[in-house]
DOTI-732700 format. One record per residue (C-alpha): residue in one letter; x, y, z negated. Coordinates in steps of 0.001 Angstrom, whole numbers, plus 500000, padded with zeros to 6 digits. Layout:
BEGIN
  code      c1      c2      c3
     A       X       Y       Z
...
# end
This chain:
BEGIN
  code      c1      c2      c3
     X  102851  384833  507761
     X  102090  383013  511398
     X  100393  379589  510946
     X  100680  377659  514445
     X  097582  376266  515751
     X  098158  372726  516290
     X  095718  372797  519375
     X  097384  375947  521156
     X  100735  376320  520192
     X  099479  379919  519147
     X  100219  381778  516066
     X  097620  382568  513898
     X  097975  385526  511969
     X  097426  385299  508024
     X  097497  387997  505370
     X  101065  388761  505026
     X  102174  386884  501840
     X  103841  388857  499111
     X  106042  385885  498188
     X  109213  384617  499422
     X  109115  382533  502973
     X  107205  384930  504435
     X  108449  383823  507894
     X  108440  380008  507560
     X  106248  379254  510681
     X  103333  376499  509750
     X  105346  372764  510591
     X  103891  370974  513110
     X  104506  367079  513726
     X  105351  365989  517236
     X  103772  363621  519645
     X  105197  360324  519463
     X  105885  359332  523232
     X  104398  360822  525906
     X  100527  362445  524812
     X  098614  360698  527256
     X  097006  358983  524361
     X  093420  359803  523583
     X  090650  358508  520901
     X  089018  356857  523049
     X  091951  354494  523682
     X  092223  353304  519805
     X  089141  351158  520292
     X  091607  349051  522630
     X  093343  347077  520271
     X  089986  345917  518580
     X  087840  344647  521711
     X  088442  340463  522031
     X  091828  338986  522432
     X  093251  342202  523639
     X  096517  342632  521134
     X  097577  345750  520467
     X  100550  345482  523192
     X  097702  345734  525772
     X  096627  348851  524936
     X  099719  351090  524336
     X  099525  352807  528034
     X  101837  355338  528732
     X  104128  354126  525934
     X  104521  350559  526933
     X  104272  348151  526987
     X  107739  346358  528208
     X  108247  343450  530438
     X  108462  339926  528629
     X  105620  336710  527675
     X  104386  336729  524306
     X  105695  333303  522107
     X  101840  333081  521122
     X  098756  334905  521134
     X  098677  335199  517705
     X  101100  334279  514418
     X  099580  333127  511152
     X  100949  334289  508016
     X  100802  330359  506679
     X  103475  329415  508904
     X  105470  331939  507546
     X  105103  330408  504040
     X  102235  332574  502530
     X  099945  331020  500625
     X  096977  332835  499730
     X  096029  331023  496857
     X  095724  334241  494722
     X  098855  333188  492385
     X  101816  332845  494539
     X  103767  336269  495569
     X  103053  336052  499301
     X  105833  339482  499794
     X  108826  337792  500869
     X  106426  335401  503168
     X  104827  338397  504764
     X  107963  340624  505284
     X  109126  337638  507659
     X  105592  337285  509493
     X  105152  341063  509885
     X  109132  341719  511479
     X  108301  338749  513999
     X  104751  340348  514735
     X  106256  343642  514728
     X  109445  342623  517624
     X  107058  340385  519757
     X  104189  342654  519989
     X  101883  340028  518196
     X  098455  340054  516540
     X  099244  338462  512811
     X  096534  336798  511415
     X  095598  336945  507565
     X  093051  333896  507133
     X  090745  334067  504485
     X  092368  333834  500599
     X  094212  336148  498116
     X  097374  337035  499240
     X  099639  338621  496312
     X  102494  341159  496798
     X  104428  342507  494403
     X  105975  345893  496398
     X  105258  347765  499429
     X  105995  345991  502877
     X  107391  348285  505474
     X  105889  347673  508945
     X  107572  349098  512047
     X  105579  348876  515167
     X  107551  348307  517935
     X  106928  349717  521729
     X  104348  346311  521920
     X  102876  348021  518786
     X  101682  345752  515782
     X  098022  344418  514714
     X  097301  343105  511421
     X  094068  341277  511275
     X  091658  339261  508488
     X  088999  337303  508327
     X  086273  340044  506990
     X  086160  342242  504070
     X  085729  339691  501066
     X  087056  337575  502632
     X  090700  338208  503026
     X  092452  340252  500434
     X  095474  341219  500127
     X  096277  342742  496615
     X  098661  344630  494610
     X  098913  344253  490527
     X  101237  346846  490247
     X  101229  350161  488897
     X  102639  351938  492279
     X  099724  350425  494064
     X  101191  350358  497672
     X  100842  347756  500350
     X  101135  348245  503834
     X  103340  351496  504648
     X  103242  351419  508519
     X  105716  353614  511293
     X  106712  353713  514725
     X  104389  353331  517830
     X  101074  351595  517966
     X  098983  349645  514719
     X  095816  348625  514126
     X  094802  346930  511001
     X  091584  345277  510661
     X  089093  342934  508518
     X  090110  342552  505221
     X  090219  343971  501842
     X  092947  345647  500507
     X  092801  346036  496308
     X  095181  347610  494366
     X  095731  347473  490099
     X  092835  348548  487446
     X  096434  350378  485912
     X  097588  351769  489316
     X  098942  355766  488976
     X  100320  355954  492427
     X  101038  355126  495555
     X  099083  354591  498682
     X  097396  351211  499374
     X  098003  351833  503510
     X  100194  354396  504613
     X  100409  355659  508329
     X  103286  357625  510410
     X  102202  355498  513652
     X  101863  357387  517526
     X  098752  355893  517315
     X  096653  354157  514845
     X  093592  352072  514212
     X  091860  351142  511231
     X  088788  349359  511116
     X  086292  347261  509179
     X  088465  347425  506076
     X  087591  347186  502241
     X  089602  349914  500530
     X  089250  349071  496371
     X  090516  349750  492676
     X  093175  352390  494344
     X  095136  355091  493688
     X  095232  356529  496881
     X  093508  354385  499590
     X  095328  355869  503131
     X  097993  358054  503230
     X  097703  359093  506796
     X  100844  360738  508378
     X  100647  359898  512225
     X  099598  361822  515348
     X  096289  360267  516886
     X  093776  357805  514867
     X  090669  356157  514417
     X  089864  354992  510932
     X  085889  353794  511367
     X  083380  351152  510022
     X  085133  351250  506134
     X  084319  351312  502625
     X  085898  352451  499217
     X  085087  351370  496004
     X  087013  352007  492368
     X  089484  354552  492972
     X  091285  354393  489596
     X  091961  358131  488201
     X  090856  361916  489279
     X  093540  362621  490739
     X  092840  359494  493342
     X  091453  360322  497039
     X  089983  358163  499404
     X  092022  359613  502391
     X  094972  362201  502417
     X  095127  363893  506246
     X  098582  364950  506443
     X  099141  365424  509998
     X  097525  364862  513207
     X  098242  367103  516235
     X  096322  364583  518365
     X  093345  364038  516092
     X  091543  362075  513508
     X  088113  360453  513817
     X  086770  359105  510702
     X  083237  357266  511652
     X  080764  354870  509744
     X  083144  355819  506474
     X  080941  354681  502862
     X  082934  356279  499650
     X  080781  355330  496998
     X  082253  355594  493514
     X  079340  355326  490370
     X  082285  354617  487875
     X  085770  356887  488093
     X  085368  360473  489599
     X  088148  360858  491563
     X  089541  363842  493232
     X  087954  363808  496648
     X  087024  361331  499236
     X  088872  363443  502104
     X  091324  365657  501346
     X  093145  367251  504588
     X  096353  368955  504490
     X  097053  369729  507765
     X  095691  368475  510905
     X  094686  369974  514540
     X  091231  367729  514950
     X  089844  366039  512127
     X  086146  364622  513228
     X  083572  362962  510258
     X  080583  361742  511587
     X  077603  359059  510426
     X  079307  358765  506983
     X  078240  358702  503273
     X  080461  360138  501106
     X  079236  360483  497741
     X  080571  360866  493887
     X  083742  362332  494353
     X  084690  365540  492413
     X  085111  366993  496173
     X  084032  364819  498746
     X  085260  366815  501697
     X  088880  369178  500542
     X  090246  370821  503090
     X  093527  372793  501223
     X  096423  373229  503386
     X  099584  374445  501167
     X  101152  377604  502522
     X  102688  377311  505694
     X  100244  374728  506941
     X  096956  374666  508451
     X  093644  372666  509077
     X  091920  373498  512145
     X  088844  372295  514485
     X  087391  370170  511662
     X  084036  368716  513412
     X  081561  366808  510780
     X  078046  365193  512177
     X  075461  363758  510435
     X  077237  362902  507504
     X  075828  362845  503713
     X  078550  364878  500985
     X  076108  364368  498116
     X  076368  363853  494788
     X  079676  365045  493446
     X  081245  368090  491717
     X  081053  370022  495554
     X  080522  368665  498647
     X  082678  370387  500598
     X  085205  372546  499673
     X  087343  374586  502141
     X  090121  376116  499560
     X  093411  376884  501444
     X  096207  377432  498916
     X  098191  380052  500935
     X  097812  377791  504217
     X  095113  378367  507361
     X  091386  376887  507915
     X  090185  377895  511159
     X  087365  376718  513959
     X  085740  374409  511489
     X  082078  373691  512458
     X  079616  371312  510064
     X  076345  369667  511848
     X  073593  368382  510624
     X  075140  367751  507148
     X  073995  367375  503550
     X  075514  368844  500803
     X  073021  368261  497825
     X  072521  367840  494092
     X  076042  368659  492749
     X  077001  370153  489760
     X  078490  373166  490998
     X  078221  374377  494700
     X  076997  372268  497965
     X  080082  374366  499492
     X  082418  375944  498162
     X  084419  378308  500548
     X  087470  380366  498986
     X  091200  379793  497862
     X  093793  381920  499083
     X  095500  382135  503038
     X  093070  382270  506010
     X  090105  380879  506340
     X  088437  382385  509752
     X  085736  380714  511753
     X  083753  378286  510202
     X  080107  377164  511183
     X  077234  375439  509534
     X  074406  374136  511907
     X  071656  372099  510179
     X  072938  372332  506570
     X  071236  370845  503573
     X  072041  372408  500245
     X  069457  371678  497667
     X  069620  370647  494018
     X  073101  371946  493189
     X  073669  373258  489559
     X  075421  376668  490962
     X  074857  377948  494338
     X  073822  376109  497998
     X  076415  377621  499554
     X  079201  380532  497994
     X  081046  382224  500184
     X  084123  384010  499029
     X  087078  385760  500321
     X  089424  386133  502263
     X  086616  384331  504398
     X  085386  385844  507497
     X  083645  384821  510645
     X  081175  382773  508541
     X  078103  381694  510551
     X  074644  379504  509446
     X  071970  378868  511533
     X  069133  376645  510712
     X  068752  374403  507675
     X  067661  374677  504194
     X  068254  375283  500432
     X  065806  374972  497598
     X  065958  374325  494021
     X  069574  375469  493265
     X  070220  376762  489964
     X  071938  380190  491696
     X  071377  381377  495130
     X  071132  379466  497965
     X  073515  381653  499775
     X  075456  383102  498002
     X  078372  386104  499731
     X  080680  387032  497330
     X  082877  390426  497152
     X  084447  391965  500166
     X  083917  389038  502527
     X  083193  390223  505986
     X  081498  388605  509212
     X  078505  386640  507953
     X  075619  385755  510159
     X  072336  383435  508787
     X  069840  383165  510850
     X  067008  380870  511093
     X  067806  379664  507026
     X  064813  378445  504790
     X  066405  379574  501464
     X  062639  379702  499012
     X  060116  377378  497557
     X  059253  374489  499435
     X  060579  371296  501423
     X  059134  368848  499186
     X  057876  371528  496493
     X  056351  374494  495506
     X  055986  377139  493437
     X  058873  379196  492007
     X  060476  376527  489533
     X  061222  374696  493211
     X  063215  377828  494543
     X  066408  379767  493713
     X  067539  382360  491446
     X  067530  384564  494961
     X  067474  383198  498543
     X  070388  385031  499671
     X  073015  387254  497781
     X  075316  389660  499258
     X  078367  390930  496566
     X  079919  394196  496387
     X  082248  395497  499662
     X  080560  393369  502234
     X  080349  394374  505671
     X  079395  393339  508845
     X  076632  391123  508018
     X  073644  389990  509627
     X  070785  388234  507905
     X  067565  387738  510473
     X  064441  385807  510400
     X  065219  383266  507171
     X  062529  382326  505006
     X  063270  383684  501275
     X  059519  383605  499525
     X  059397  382289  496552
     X  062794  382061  494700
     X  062292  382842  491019
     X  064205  386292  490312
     X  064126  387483  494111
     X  064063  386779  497971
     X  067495  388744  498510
     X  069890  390788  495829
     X  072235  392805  498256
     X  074842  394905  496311
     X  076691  396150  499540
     X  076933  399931  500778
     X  078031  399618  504105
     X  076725  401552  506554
     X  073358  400313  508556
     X  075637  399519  511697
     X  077693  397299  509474
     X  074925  395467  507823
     X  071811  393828  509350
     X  069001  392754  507260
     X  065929  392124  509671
     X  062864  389791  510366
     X  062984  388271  507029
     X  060140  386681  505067
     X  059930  388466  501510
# end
């Protein structure tokens, strides 16, 4: 099977499948309009009076005067008094916004709907905006708990909180298929699925989740994305229902997580592309994945994970691993600078195959109920380097270290484990069960 790198345009070249569709080549979504479009110009739509018309660029916008600067919902006959079925009222406010090119205000109140409300942005592109989280809602009681489903060109949807039912078993409170799209300051509660994101360049930043309603819920689905995602400032705190992750990615070509908190999820970072798909160049900075069933967990199932690299990020005190790294496809190229993996019931870190090109430099793990490295069978191009993996950072003695520091399975080769700390873990420093030859294993400059 060939997976096509959504950066490159390059095939990729998995295990060959034994199943049917071995030559389905991995789908990749188009640009919408011309690809002049970066990041940097989704912060646009958000900065003063500037409506989202003013910051399409290359795709627009056309010639014409705007009506008004902005439309109110109210006029449109919404009511917001938290009883009323505001649908119909909003329908007409958001195809007005949606042909003009207009910023459509949502003042503060409840605003009821009763099914999903189809936005098409328009070459002006569309901006939906409240008056603050808890302060505007706009909520669904039903049990498809879908709002907003927004397509087409430019959106950006801002300040407010969207809440779906305490009996909700699907649906997507926002869903995106947008050229470009913007999502800030937003309140995403008692969901299903909070954003179903489908489009080709977006900025989703300064947001919270609260009460995802059932394990199979998710905080974000990434299913797409061949001009990248930034998710920044994100808090996913969930003490009650455990849902199934906080970000789950299915495909993308640039997915970047940075100063976030993502906590309580069974998997607060899933990266699982189905076969014929594939994540690549995830980037993640300074973010917390603590507290959950695993913190991250890169398990393609028959898809591609490549040129993933994890910074200064903590994946502590879960019940089974801090990362998990295994499934079934490719997984090839993935880097951990900085990483925290203490506390966790099973290992810090398990690596499994068919991963390869695995590298860690830096960071720590004590106090994990397994190894805090641990290489499982036949997985080949591993390099630690630099990795405190025994008794200390806050404790001593060997109840505060590891089973082992650092475990190598049967069939490994081409390893290299240099100048990491591994004293005082409570069976061992290092358990290596490999028999490759000297060349193909390097074990040096270690404390013991």
């Amino acid at each position: 099977m060939t997976f096509k790198d959504l950066n490159k345009n390059e095939p990729i070249v998995a295990p060959k499948p034994t199943s049917a569709g071995a030559g389905q080549i991995l789908h990749r979504r188009h640009f919408l309009g011309t690809a002049a479009i970066g990041v940097a110009g989704l912060a646009a739509p958000m900065m003063g009076g500037i409506r989202p018309a003013m910051a399409v660029g290359a795709m627009g916008p056309k010639g014409g005067d705007f009506d008004e600067p902005f439309l109110d919902v109210r006029k449109f006959g919404a009511r917001g008094d938290g009883r009323t079925d505001d649908t119909a009222a909003i329908r007409k406010a958001v195809a007005q916004a949606a042909a003009k090119g207009n910023k459509l205000v949502f003042p503060a109140g409840q605003f009821l709907v009763s099914s999903p409300i189809e936005v098409k942005a328009g070459d002006r592109g569309i901006w939906l905006a409240g008056a603050g989280q808890n302060v505007t809602y706009v909520i669904t009681r039903q049990a498809d708990a879908s709002i907003f489903s927004f397509s087409g060109n430019v959106m950006a949807l801002s300040d407010m909180t969207l809440m779906g039912s305490n009996t909700a078993l699907s649906g997507a409170l926002v869903t995106t298929q947008c050229a470009t799209e913007n999502i800030t300051r937003c309140l995403f509660s008692t969901y299903y699925d909070a954003i179903h994101a489908l489009g080709n360049v977006a900025l989703i930043g300064d947001c919270s989740w609260q009460e995802p309603q059932s394990g199979d819920s998710n905080g974000i689905i990434v299913d797409g994305y061949a001009g990248g995602m930034l998710v920044n400032n994100a808090i996913m705190y969930v003490p009650n229902v455990t849902p199934n992750s906080g970000i789950k990615a299915l495909e993308c070509g640039a997915l970047q997580i940075s100063n976030s908190n993502i906590m309580r999820q069974n998997h607060d970072l899933l990266i699982a592309p189905p076969k014929g798909r594939g994540v690549f160049s995830v980037n993640a900075v300074n973010t917390f994945f603590d507290t959950a069933t695993t913190g991250i967990n890169i398990s393609p199932q028959g898809g591609a994970v490549s040129r993933c690299s994890f910074a200064q990020c903590w994946a502590s005190s879960h019940t089974k691993s801090g990362v998990y790294i295994g499934g079934s496809g490719l997984i090839d190229g993935i880097q951990f600078i900085g990483l925290q993996i203490n506390f966790c019931h099973e290992n810090g870190l398990s690596i499994n195959a068919p991963a390869k090109n695995i590298m860690v430099e830096g960071g720590e793990g004590v106090h994990n109920g397994g190894a805090a490295i641990n290489i499982g069978d036949s997985v080949t191009g591993v390099m630690i380097n630099h990795f405190f993996a025994g008794s200390g950072f806050g404790g001593s003695g060997p109840d505060y270290g590891n089973d082992y520091g650092i475990v190598v399975g049967k069939g490994c080769d081409n390893y290299q484990i240099a100048n990491c700390h591994l004293l005082g873990n409570r069976s061992g420093a290092m358990l290596d069960h490999s028999s490759s030859s000297a060349a193909k294993r390097i074990v040096v400059n270690n404390m013991v």
